[in-house]
Structures are given as structure tokens and as C-alpha cells.
C-alpha positions as CSV (number, residue, x, y, z in Angstrom):
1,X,-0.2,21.1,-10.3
2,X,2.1,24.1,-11.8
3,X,5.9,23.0,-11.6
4,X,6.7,25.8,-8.5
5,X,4.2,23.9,-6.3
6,X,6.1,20.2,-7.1
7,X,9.2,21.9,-6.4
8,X,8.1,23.3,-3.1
9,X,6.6,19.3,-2.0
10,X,8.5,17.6,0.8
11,X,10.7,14.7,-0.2
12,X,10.7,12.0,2.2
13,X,14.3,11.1,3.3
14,X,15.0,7.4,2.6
15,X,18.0,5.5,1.7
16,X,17.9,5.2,-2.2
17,X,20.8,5.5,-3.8
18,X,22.7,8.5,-4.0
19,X,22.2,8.8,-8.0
20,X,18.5,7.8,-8.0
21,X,17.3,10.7,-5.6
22,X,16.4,12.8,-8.6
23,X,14.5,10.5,-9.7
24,X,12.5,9.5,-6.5
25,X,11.9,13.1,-6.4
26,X,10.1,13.3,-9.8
27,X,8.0,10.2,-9.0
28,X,6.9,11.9,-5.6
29,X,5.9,14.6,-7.3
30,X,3.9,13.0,-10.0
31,X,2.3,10.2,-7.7
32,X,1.2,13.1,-5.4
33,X,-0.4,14.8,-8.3
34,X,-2.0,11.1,-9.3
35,X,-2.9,10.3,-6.0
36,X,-5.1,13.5,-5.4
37,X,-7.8,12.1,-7.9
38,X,-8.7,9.0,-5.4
39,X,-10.4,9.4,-2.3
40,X,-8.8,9.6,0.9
41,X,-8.9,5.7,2.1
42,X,-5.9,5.8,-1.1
43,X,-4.4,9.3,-1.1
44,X,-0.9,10.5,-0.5
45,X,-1.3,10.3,3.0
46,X,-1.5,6.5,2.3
47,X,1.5,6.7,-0.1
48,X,3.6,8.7,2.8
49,X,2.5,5.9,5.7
50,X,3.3,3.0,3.3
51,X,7.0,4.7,2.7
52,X,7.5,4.7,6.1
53,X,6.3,1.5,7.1
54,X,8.6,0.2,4.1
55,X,11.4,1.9,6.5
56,X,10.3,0.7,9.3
57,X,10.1,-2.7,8.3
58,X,13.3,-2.3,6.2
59,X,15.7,-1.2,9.0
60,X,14.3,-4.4,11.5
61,X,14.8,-6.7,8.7
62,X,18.2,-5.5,7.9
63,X,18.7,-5.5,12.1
64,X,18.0,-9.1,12.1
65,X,20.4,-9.9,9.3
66,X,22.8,-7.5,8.3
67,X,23.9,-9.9,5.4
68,X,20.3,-9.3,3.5
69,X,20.3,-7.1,0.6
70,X,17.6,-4.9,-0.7
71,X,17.7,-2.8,-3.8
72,X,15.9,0.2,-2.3
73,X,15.4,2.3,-5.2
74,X,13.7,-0.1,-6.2
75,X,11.4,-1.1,-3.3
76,X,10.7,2.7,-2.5
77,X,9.8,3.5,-5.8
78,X,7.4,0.4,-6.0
79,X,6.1,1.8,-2.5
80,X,5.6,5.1,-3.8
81,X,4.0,3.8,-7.1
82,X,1.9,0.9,-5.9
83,X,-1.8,2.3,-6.0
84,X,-1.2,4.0,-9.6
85,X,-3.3,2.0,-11.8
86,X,-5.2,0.6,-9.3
87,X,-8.1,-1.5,-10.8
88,X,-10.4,0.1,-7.8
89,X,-10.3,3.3,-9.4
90,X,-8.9,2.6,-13.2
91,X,-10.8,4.2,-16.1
92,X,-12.4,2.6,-18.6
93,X,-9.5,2.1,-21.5
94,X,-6.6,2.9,-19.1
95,X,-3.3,1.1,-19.9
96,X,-2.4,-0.3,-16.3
97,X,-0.6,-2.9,-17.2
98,X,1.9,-0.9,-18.4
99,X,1.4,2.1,-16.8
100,X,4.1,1.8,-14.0
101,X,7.2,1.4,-16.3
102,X,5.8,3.9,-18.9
103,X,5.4,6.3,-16.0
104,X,9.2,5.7,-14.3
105,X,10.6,5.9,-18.2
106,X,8.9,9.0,-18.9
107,X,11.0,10.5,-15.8
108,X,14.1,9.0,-16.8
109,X,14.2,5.6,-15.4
110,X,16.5,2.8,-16.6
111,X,14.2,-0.1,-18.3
112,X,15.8,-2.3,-16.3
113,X,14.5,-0.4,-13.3
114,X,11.4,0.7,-14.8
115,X,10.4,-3.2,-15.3
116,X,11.7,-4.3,-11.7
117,X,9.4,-2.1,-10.4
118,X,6.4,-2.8,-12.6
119,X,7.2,-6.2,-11.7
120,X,7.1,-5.8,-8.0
121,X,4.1,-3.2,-7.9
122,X,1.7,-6.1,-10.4
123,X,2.2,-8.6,-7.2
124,X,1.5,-6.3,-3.9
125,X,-2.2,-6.5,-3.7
126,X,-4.1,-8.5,-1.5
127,X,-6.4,-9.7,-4.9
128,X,-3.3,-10.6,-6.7
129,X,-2.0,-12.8,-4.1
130,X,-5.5,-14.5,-4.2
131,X,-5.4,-15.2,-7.4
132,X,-2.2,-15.8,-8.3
133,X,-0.4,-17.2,-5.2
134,X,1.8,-19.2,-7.1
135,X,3.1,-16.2,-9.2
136,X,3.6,-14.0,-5.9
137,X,6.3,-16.8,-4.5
138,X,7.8,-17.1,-7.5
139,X,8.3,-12.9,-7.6
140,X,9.4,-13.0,-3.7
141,X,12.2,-15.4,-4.7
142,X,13.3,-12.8,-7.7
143,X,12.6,-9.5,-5.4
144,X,12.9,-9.9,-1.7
145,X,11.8,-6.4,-1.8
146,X,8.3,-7.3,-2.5
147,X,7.9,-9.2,0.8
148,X,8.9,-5.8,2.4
149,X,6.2,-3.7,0.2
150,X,3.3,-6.0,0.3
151,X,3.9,-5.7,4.8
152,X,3.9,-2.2,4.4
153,X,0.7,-1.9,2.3
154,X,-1.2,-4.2,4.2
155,X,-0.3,-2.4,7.7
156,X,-1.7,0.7,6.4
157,X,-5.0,-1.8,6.5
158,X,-5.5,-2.5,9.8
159,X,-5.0,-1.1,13.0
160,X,-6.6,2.3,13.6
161,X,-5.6,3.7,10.6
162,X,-7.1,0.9,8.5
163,X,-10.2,1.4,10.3
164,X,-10.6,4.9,9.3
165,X,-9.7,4.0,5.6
166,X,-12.2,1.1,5.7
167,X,-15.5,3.8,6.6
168,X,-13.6,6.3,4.4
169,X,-13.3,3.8,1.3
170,X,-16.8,2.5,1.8
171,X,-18.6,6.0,2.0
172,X,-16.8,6.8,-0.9
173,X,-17.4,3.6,-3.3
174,X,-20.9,2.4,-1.2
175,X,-22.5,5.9,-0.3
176,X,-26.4,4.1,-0.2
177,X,-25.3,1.5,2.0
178,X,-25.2,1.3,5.7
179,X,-22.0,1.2,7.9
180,X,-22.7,-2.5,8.8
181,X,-21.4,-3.2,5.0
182,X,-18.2,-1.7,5.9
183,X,-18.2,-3.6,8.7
184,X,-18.5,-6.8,6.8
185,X,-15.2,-6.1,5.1
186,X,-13.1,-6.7,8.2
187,X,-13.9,-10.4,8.2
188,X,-13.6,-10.3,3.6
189,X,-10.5,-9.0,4.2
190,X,-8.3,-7.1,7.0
191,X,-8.6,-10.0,9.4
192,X,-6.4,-12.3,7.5
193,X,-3.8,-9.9,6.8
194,X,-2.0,-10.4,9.8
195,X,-1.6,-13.9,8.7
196,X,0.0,-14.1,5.4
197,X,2.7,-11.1,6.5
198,X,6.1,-12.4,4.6
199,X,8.4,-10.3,7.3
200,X,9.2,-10.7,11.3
201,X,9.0,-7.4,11.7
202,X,5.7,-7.1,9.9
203,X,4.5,-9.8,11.3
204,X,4.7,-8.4,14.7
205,X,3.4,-5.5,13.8
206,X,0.5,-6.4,12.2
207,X,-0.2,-8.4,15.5
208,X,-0.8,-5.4,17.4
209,X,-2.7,-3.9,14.9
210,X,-5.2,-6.7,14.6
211,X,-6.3,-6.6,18.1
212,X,-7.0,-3.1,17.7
213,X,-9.5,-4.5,14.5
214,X,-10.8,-7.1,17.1
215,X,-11.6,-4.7,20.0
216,X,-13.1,-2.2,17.6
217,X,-15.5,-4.5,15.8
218,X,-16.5,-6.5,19.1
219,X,-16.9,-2.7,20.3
220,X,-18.9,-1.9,17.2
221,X,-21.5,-4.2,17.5
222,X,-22.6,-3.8,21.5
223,X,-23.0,-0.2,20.2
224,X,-24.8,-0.9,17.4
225,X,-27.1,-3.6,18.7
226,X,-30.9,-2.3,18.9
227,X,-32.4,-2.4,22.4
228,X,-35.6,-3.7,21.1
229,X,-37.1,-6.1,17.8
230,X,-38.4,-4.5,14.5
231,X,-41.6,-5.1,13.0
């Protein structure tokens, strides 16, 4: 993307630190750019929502208990950053494992910063968790911040908008399969989300947005059901 056109992108207003903004900035801009290979179940769109439910949840949290403390440079920037690298779309001989703090370093990041964040983005996935459970508690106890990141990703899951990312991540990855694969992720996956939430305020929103998943599934399958046997 020519350098006029990053100029020209929208920055979303959040509260990072007065001296970091330049830098957010720069990481919009390139994580735009990034974002724009995937398909659209993980494109800036996603990015934008998951930044604002990182707000969201942010602000309830800090309404519940105005004595918590959150570095938010560091949480938005591990918002903004969490898909790059992603092992769903990585390409053979990629270096994701680094590839967060190389990327905040090459726009001026501190190390200190740059590795926070790598830190927090390596523990936000769902498949991480899975895996490593043990590792993601520890990392909540270091960065409270994660708690905050990993709510905001996994809203963006479930709920309608999770829905349409579910059919638009399976046409894209299973285009020979039918819908009812898709549909077989909900129970893999997006229904347990709203049960390992780490905040309140994510926790109650993810409640709403799971009975939207249970309605649309139970919806789903009178429609789909065939009105007579196959032979």
C-alpha cells in the first residue's frame, strides 16, 4: 500500500499512552496492510471489532475496580497484532515465533514492549490455551491484559458475527465441503467459549452471544432437515 494511502487510514481512538500513539499508528497501518492477505473471517474488520471489544471490556472492568491497572499500549497493540502470524494462514518457512516483536522493533518499539506483547499475543488463541493451559495462567498472572484480549478475540467468535465468520472461514479453507461441516465447528469450538471467558464483563457478554449460536444452529437444522429418506 503506497505511504499516502496509510496516511489517509482511520486511527481508532483508544487510550494508549500519549507517547505511544505514533507508534499504534504505524502498527495500524502495517497490520491493515498484513491483514488484507487473509480472507475475511480474519481481516481488518476483525482486527477493528476485537479493538473495540478490548474497549469495551476494558472500561467495565476498570468500572468494577477502579484500583486495576492495565498497561494499554500494551494490550491494544497485542489486540491489533494478534492474528499476524497466525498458524491458520502461516507460509511455509515463516518466522512466527518471532515475528510479533521483530515487527513492533522494526517500527520503533521498545524491546521491553516489543517482548510484552509477543508474550501476550503467543497465549490468546483458543489452540494455545488447549494445549498449554498451564502456561496461559501462568501469563495471566504476569499480564492481566491478556485476560482482557483473549475475551475480546473470542467475542468476535460467536454471536452473529461469529456466525458469519464461521461460513466465511469454512468456504474459504473447506470450499468442497458442505455447510453442515461448518456447522460441526460450533460444537469443536464456539460453544465452549462462553465458558472459559477470564472477565465479568466478557463473560456476560459472551452469554448473550451464545444463545444467538444456540437459536441459530437449532434454527439451522429444522431448515436443513430433508422432508423425505435417500436411497
Amino acid at each position: 500500500m503506497p505511504s499516502n494511502d496509510l496516511d489517509q487510514l482511520p486511527v481508532p481512538r483508544l487510550p494508549i499512552r500519549e507517547e505511544d500513539k505514533r507508534l499504534f499508528a504505524s502498527i495500524n497501518g502495517f497490520v491493515h496492510q498484513y491483514m488484507s492477505n487473509y480472507d475475511n473471517s480474519h481481516d481488518y474488520q476483525h482486527i477493528l471489532r476485537v479493538l473495540s471489544n478490548t474497549n469495551r471490556i476494558h472500561q467495565a472492568e476498570l468500572k468494577a475496580d477502579p484500583s486495576a491497572s492495565y498497561d494499554t499500549t500494551a494490550m491494544f497493540l497485542a489486540a491489533a497484532l494478534h492474528d499476524v502470524g497466525d498458524h491458520k494462514y502461516a507460509k511455509p518457512g515463516e518466522d512466527v515465533e518471532h515475528q510479533i516483536a521483530n515487527t513492533l522493533l522494526h517500527h520503533g518499539a521498545s524491546k521491553e514492549l516489543a517482548l510484552k506483547v509477543q508474550t501476550i499475543v503467543k497465549h490468546v488463541s483458543y489452540s494455545h490455551e488447549a494445549s498449554n493451559p498451564q502456561g496461559v495462567a501462568l501469563c495471566l498472572e504476569q499480564h492481566p491484559e491478556l485476560a482482557i484480549v483473549q475475551d475480546a478475540d473470542r467475542l468476535d467468535a460467536i454471536g452473529a458475527v461469529g456466525i458469519a465468520r464461521t461460513f466465511s472461514f469454512g468456504a474459504a479453507k473447506m470450499p468442497d465441503l458442505p455447510m453442515g461441516r461448518t456447522i460441526d465447528h460450533f460444537e469443536e469450538k464456539l460453544y465452549r467459549l462462553a465458558g472459559i471467558m477470564k472477565t465479568a464483563s466478557g463473560r456476560e457478554m459472551a452469554r448473550q452471544r451464545h444463545e444467538i449460536l444456540m437459536e441459530f444452529v437449532g434454527r439451522y437444522h429444522d431448515e436443513a432437515e430433508l422432508s423425505f429418506e435417500l436411497q
